[in-house]
Each structure stands twice: as structure tokens, then as C-alpha cells.
C-alpha positions in Angstrom: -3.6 5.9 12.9 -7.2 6.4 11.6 -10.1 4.9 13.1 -13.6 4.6 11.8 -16.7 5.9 14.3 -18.8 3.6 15.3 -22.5 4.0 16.7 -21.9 4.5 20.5 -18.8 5.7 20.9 -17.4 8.7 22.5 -14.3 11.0 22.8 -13.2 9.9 26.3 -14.0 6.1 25.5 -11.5 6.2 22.9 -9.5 8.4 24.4 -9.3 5.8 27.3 -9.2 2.8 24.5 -6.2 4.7 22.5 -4.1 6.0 25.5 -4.8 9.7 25.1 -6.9 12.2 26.0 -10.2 13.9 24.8 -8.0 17.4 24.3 -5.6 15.6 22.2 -8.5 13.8 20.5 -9.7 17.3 19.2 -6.9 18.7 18.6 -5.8 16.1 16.3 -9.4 16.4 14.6 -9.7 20.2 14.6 -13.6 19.5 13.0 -14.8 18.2 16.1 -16.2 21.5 17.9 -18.2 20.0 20.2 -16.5 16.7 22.1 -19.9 15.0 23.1 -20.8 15.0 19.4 -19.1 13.0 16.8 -20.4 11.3 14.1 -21.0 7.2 13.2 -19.1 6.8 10.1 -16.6 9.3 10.3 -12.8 8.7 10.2 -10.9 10.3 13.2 -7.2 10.3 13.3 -5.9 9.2 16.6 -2.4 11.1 17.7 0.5 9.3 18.3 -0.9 6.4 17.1 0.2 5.0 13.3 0.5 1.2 11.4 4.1 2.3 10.8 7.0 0.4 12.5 10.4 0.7 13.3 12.9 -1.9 13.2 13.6 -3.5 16.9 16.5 -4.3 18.8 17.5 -6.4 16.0 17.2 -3.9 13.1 19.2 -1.3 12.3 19.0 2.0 13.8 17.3 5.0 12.1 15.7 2.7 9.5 12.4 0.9 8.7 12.1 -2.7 8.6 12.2 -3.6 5.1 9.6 -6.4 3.5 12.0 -9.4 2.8 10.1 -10.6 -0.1 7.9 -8.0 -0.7 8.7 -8.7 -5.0 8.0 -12.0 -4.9 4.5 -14.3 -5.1 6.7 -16.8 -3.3 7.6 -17.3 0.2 11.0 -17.7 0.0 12.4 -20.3 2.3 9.9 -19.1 5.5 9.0 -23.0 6.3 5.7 -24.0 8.7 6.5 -23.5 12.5 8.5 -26.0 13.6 6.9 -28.8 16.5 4.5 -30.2 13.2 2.5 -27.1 14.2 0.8 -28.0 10.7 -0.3 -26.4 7.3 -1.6 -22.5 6.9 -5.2 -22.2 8.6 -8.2 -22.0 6.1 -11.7 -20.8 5.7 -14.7 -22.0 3.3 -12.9 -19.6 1.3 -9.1 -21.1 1.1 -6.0 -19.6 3.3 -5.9 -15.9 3.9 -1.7 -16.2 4.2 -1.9 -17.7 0.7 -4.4 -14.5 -0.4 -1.9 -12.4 1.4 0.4 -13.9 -0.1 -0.5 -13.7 -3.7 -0.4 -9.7 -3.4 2.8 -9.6 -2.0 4.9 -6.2 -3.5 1.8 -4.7 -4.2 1.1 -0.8 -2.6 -2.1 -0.6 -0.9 -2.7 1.9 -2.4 -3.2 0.7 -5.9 -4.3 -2.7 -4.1 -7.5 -0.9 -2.9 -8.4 0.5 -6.4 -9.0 -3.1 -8.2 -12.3 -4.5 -8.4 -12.4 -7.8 -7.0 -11.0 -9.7 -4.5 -9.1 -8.4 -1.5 -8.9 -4.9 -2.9 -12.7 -4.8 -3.3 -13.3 -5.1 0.1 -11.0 -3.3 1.7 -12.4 0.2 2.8 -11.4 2.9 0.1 -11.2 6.0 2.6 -8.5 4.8 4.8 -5.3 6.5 4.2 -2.4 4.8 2.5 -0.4 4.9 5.6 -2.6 2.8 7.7 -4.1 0.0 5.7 -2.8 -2.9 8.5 -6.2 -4.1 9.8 -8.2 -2.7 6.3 -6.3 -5.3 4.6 -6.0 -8.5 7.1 -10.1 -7.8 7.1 -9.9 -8.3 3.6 -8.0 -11.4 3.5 -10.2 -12.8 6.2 -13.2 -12.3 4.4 -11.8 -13.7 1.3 -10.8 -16.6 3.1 -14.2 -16.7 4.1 -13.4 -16.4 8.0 -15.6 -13.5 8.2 -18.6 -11.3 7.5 -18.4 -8.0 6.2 -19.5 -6.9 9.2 -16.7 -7.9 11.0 -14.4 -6.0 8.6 -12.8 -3.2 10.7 -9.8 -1.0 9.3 -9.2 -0.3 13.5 -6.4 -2.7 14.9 -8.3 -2.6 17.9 -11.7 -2.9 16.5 -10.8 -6.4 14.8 -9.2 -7.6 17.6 -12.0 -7.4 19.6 -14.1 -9.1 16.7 -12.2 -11.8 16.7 -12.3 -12.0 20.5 -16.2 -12.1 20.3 -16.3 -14.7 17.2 -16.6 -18.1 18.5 -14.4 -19.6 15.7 -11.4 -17.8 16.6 -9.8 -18.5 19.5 -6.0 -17.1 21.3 -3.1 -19.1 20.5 0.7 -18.9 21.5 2.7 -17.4 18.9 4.7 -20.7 19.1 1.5 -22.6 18.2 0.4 -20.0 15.5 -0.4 -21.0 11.9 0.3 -19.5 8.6 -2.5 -17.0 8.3 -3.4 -16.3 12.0 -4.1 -13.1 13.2 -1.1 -11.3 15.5 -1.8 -7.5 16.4 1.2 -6.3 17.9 1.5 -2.6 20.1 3.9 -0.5 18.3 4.9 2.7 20.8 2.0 4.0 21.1 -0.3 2.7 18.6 -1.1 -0.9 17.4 -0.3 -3.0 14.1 -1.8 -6.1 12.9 -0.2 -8.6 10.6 -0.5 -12.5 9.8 1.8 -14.9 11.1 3.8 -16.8 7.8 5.6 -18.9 9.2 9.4 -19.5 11.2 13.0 -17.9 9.1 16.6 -18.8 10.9 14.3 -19.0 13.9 12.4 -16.0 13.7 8.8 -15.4 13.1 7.7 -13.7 10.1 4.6 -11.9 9.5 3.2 -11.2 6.2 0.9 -7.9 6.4 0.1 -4.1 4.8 3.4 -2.5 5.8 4.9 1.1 6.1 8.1 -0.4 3.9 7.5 2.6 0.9 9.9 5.9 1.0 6.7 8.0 1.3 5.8 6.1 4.3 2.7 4.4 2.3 2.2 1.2 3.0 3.2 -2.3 1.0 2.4 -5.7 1.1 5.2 -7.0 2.5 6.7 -10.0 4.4 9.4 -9.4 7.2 10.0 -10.4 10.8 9.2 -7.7 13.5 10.3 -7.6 17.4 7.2 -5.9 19.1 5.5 -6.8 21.8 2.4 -9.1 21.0 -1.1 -8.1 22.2 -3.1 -11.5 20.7 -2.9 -13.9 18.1 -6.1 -15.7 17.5 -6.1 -18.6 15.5 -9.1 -19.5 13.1 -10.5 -23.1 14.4 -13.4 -23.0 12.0 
């Protein structure tokens, strides 16, 4: 996992935030020389910690989950939650499941090169392996759910944005809507997805996804089994 310096931090802050320690900090970023000086702005690789996922106890073993319609614009047959839960949450800007959507089978790579749209704001220096928060950010703020400022390509970074905006607010996964925000812990690092929808009873999240040979990330659509850390639902 990469995470992107912000003013104030330090080592053992994120070493405590991430699970690790201050060693393991700089030896994972052998240009830090000095632990009580790192830089705002500066991307620093977390060990351990990566947006890739493995399948869970309902995948098969040895193998990544897979994006279910990852070549597709379409949904498939993922319906709304069931209870009348209601239609995909929107911003001033339309749905960020139905932005998320329209992108689906695209790398993130490539997605981050075009000029407008989602792939304009997401962040260019984040690596291709970890684009899971860089590019929920940038369906947010298409959606027009949030500022620029609130963009974060950190899984826990927007998680706690989200925590201090006063139009999001925690949900239940079983009250989620298409397009709410679920950041999931994944061994010993983080992921964050969209919730789109309920499949043969499972939830299915639609997100930037380790799904590529390479181990780069694609937009993809898939259920996961990982334990859930929030979902926070837009209320506007």
C-alpha cells in the first residue's frame, strides 16, 4: 500500500495508524534517513499493507477474486438491496455507482491517463496496484459528494474524511445503497470499494481491483468476504 504524507504526520503515528513499526516504516522506504523527518507530499509505501485481495472462505484457494462483470457497462443482474432499501445514492453530481459503473473493465492504469472525468482526478503518482481509494475519491467527486480536498488515495485517510463530513453518515451494510462507501481490512492492510447492490444473496462491490495477471488493478465488480471497517452512506 502507498500512502501520501500529509502536513503533521510522523513515522510512529503511522506506524501506530498502519499496525507496524517505525523500523519497518524505514526499511520499507530506504530514503528516509532520518525517522523524525519526512516530507508533506511524499508517497511512502507501507509494508505489509496492499489494495490487493484474496478470495475468502468462499473463493477458491490460491486464486484472486475475479471482477464478475468487469467487460461490461452493465450490471448484470446485481438488483437494489432487498427490504425497498431504495435507488443508488446521488450527489449534485449524479450516482458515483453509476460513474463507477460506466468504467467498468477499464485498467486504472490507462483510466488515470484520460483527461476528464474520473480519470482526471484521480492522483497520477499512485502506483497501479493501489488505486482503491484514488479512484472511489474520484467517483465521489464526480458525483459531486466531495471537494478535492477530501480526495485521498489512503484507505484510511478517506475514511476518516468521510467520518468528519457531516453529509455522510455510517450505515449497516444491510441498509447500504448502490454507491456507498465500504472500506474493508484485508490482512494487514485496508481496501475500499462501493457497495452495488445484492447477487444470489451476496453483496457486491464495484471498485479499483487487483483482478489483472500483473497484479495491477481493474475496474471491476465482484463480491468479497472481508471483514468491514465502515460503510458510510451519502445523506446529502
Amino acid at each position: 500500500m502507498s500512502y501520501r504524507i500529509q502536513s503533521g504526520d510522523t513515522l510512529s503515528a503511522l506506524a501506530k495508524r498502519y499496525n507496524t513499526s517505525v523500523g519497518d516504516l524505514m526499511k520499507a522506504n530506504p530514503d528516509i534517513k532520518d525517522k523524525n523527518l519526512i516530507y508533506a507530499g511524499k508517497s511512502l509505501n507501507i509494508p505489509g499493507s496492499k489494495d490487493s485481495f484474496e478470495p475468502g472462505t468462499s473463493g477458491s484457494s490460491g486464486s484472486k477474486a475475479g471482477g464478475g462483470t468487469s467487460g461490461s457497462s452493465g450490471s448484470g443482474n446485481v438488483t437494489a438491496p432487498p427490504g425497498g432499501a431504495g435507488p443508488a445514492s446521488r450527489g449534485p453530481g449524479g450516482s458515483p455507482f453509476e460513474i463507477a459503473q460506466s468504467h467498468l473493465g477499464k485498467n486504472a492504469g490507462s483510466l488515470k491517463m484520460e483527461g476528464s472525468g474520473v480519470g482526471a482526478d484521480m492522483e497520477d503518482w499512485v502506483p497501479n496496484d493501489v488505486n482503491c481509494a484514488n479512484f472511489v475519491s474520484a467517483c465521489l467527486e464526480q458525483a459531486g459528494q466531495i471537494k478535492d480536498s477530501q480526495h485521498s488515495a489512503s484507505v484510511m485517510t478517506l475514511q476518516g474524511n468521510l467520518d468528519r463530513d457531516p453529509n455522510f453518515q455510517r450505515v449497516d451494510l444491510k441498509d447500504a445503497k448502490p454507491g456507498d462507501v465500504v472500506s474493508m481490512k484485508v490482512g494487514s492492510g485496508q481496501h475500499v470499494v462501493m457497495f452495488a447492490g445484492w447477487k444470489d444473496g451476496k453483496a457486491q462491490f464495484i471498485g479499483s481491483n487487483n483482478v489483472n495477471s500483473d497484479g495491477s488493478q481493474r475496474i471491476s465488480m465482484t463480491s468479497m468476504n472481508y471483514p468491514i471497517m465502515s460503510v458510510h452512506h451519502y445523506k446529502g
